[in-house]
C-alpha positions in Angstrom: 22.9 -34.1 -17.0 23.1 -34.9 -13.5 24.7 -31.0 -12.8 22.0 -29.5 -14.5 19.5 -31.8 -12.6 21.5 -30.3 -9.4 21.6 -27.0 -10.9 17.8 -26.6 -11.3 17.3 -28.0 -7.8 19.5 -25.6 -6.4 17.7 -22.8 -7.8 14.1 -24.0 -7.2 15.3 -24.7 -3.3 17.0 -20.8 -3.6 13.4 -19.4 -5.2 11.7 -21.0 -2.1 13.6 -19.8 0.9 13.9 -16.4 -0.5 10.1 -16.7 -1.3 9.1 -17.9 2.6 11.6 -15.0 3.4 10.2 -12.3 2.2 6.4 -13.5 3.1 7.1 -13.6 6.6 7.2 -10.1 8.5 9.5 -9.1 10.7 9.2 -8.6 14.7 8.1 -5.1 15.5 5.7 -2.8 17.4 3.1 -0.9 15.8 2.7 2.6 16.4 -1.0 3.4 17.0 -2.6 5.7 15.3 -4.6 7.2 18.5 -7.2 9.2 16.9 -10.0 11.0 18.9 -13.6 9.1 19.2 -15.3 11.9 17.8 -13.5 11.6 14.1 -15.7 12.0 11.1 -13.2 12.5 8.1 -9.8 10.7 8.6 -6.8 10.9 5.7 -3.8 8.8 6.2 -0.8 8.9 4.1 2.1 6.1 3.8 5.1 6.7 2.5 7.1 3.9 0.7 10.1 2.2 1.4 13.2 3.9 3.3 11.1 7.6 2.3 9.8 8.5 5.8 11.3 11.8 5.2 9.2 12.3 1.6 8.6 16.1 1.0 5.7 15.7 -1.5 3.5 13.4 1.0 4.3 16.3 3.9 3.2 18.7 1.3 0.1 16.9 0.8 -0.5 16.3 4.3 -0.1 20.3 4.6 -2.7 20.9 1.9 -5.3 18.8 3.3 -5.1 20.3 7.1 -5.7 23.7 5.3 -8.7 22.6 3.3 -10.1 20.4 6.3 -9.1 23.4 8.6 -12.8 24.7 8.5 -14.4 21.1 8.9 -14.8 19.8 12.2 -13.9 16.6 13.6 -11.0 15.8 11.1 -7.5 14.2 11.4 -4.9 14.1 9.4 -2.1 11.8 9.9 1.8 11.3 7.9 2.4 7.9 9.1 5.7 7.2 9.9 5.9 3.8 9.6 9.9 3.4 9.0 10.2 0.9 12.1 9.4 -1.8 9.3 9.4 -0.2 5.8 13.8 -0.3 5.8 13.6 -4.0 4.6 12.8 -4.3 1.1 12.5 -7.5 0.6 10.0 -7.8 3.4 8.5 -4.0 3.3 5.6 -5.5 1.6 4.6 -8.0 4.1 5.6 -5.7 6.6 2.7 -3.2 5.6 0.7 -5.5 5.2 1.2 -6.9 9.0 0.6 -2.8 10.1 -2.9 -2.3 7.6 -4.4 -4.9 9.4 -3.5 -3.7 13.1 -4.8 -0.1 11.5 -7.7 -1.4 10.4 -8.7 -2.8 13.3 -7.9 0.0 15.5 -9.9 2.9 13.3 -13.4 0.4 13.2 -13.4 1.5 16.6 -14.5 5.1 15.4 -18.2 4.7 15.1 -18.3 8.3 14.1 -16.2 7.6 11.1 -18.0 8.4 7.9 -14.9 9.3 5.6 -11.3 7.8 5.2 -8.8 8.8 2.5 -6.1 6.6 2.0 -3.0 7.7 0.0 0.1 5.7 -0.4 3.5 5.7 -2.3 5.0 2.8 -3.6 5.4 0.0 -1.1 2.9 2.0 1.2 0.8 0.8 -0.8 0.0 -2.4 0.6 -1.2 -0.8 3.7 -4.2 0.4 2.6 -5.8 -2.5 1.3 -5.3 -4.3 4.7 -6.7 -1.7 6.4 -9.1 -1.2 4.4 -9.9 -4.8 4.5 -10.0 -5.0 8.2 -11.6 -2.1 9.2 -14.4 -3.9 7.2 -13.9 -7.1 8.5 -14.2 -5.7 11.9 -17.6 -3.6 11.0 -16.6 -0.4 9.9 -18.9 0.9 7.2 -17.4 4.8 6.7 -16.7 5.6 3.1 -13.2 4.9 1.6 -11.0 6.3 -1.2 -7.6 5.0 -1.8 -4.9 6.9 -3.9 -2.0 5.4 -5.0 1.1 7.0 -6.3 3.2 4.7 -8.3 2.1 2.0 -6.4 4.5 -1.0 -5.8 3.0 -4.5 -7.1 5.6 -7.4 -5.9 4.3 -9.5 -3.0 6.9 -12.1 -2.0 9.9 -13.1 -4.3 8.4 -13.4 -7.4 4.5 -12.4 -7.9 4.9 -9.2 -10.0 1.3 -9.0 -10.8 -0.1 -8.9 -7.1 -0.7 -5.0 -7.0 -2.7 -4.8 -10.2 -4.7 -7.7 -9.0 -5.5 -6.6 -5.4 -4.8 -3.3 -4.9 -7.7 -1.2 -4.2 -10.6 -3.9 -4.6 -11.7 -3.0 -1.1 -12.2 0.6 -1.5 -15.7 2.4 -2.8 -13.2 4.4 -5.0 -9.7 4.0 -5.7 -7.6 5.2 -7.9 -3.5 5.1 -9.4 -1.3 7.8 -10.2 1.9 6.9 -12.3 5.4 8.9 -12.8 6.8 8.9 -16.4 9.9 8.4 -16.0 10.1 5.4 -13.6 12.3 2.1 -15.4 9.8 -0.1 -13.2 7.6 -2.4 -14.7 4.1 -0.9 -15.5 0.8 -3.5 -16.2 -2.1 -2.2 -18.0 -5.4 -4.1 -17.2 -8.7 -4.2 -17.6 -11.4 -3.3 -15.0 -11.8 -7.3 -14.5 -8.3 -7.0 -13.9 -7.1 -9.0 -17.2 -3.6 -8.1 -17.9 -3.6 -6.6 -21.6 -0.1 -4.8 -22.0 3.4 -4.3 -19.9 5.4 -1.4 -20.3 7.9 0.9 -19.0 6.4 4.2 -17.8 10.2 5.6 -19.4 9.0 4.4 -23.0 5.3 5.4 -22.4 4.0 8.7 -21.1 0.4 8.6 -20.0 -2.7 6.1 -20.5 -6.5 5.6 -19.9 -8.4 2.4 -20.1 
């Protein structure tokens, strides 16, 4: 009895330090984003975890300097924020930590009256801070989020955090899923009430 007693303590005392571990950011500077005062449509992409080289988010940042190439006052940024996405067990505080210092910095840009926001897995925890802040701080342009197979772990243990928080902030938002990704997929309802878990291997597409 008394081992099992011990053995259950020992794991509850392992779930918390890795727990306060991964909740706590690491030490690093934030590259700002530096964009001109006269900005009027911004669209920021973040790439996930250890995927600062991704080839489909440079593609996309291609496509939307062509279309916006006739528009005025428009920036379009690849953020490169691999000085703290290389921890995975932190990446998601991490992000966090930089869509807050992002926010901040771009409610600055009175002229702002569009933001796109996309992100890729862990990247996408940047976005709702920023998103956050920037309204927090006053900033009242119009925001869309996309997410592409967005990540939904905060911490050590809190599987559920993505479906519950990601994209509340924006006016629109909306989630773009692989099928053939073993990671755990939650269906929910627009009150966010989870209603089924899959795999996206053993389920192809879905609409609520």
């Amino acid at each position: 009895m008394k081992k099992l007693i011990l053995i259950v303590l020992l794991l509850f005392v392992i779930y918390w330090v890795m727990e306060i571990y991964c909740r706590r950011p690491d030490q690093f500077k934030i590259t700002k984003l530096d964009i001109p005062s006269d900005t009027q449509t911004l669209v920021l992409l973040f790439h996930g975890a250890k995927d600062h080289l991704n080839p489909e988010l440079k593609a996309l940042a291609t496509q939307f300097e062509i279309y916006l190439d006739s528009h005025q006052n428009t920036e379009v940024i690849n953020y490169n924020w691999s000085f703290a996405s290389n921890n995975r067990l932190r990446a998601s505080t991490n992000a966090i930590k930089i869509g807050e210092f992002l926010g901040s910095e771009i409610a600055n840009l009175k002229a702002l009256k569009n933001i796109r926001l996309i992100a890729h897995s862990v990247g996408a925890f940047i976005p709702d801070a920023l998103c956050q802040a920037y309204r927090d701080h006053g900033g009242d342009a119009h925001i869309e989020i996309n997410f592409l197979d967005p990540f939904n772990l905060r911490g050590f243990a809190d599987m559920s955090y993505g479906v519950r928080s990601h994209g509340k902030c924006a006016d629109f938002a909306s989630s773009i899923m692989n099928t053939d990704d073993p990671a755990l997929i939650l269906l929910i309802t627009r009150d966010h009430q989870i209603i089924k878990q899959y795999t996206a291997t053993n389920y192809g597409t879905f609409t609520i």
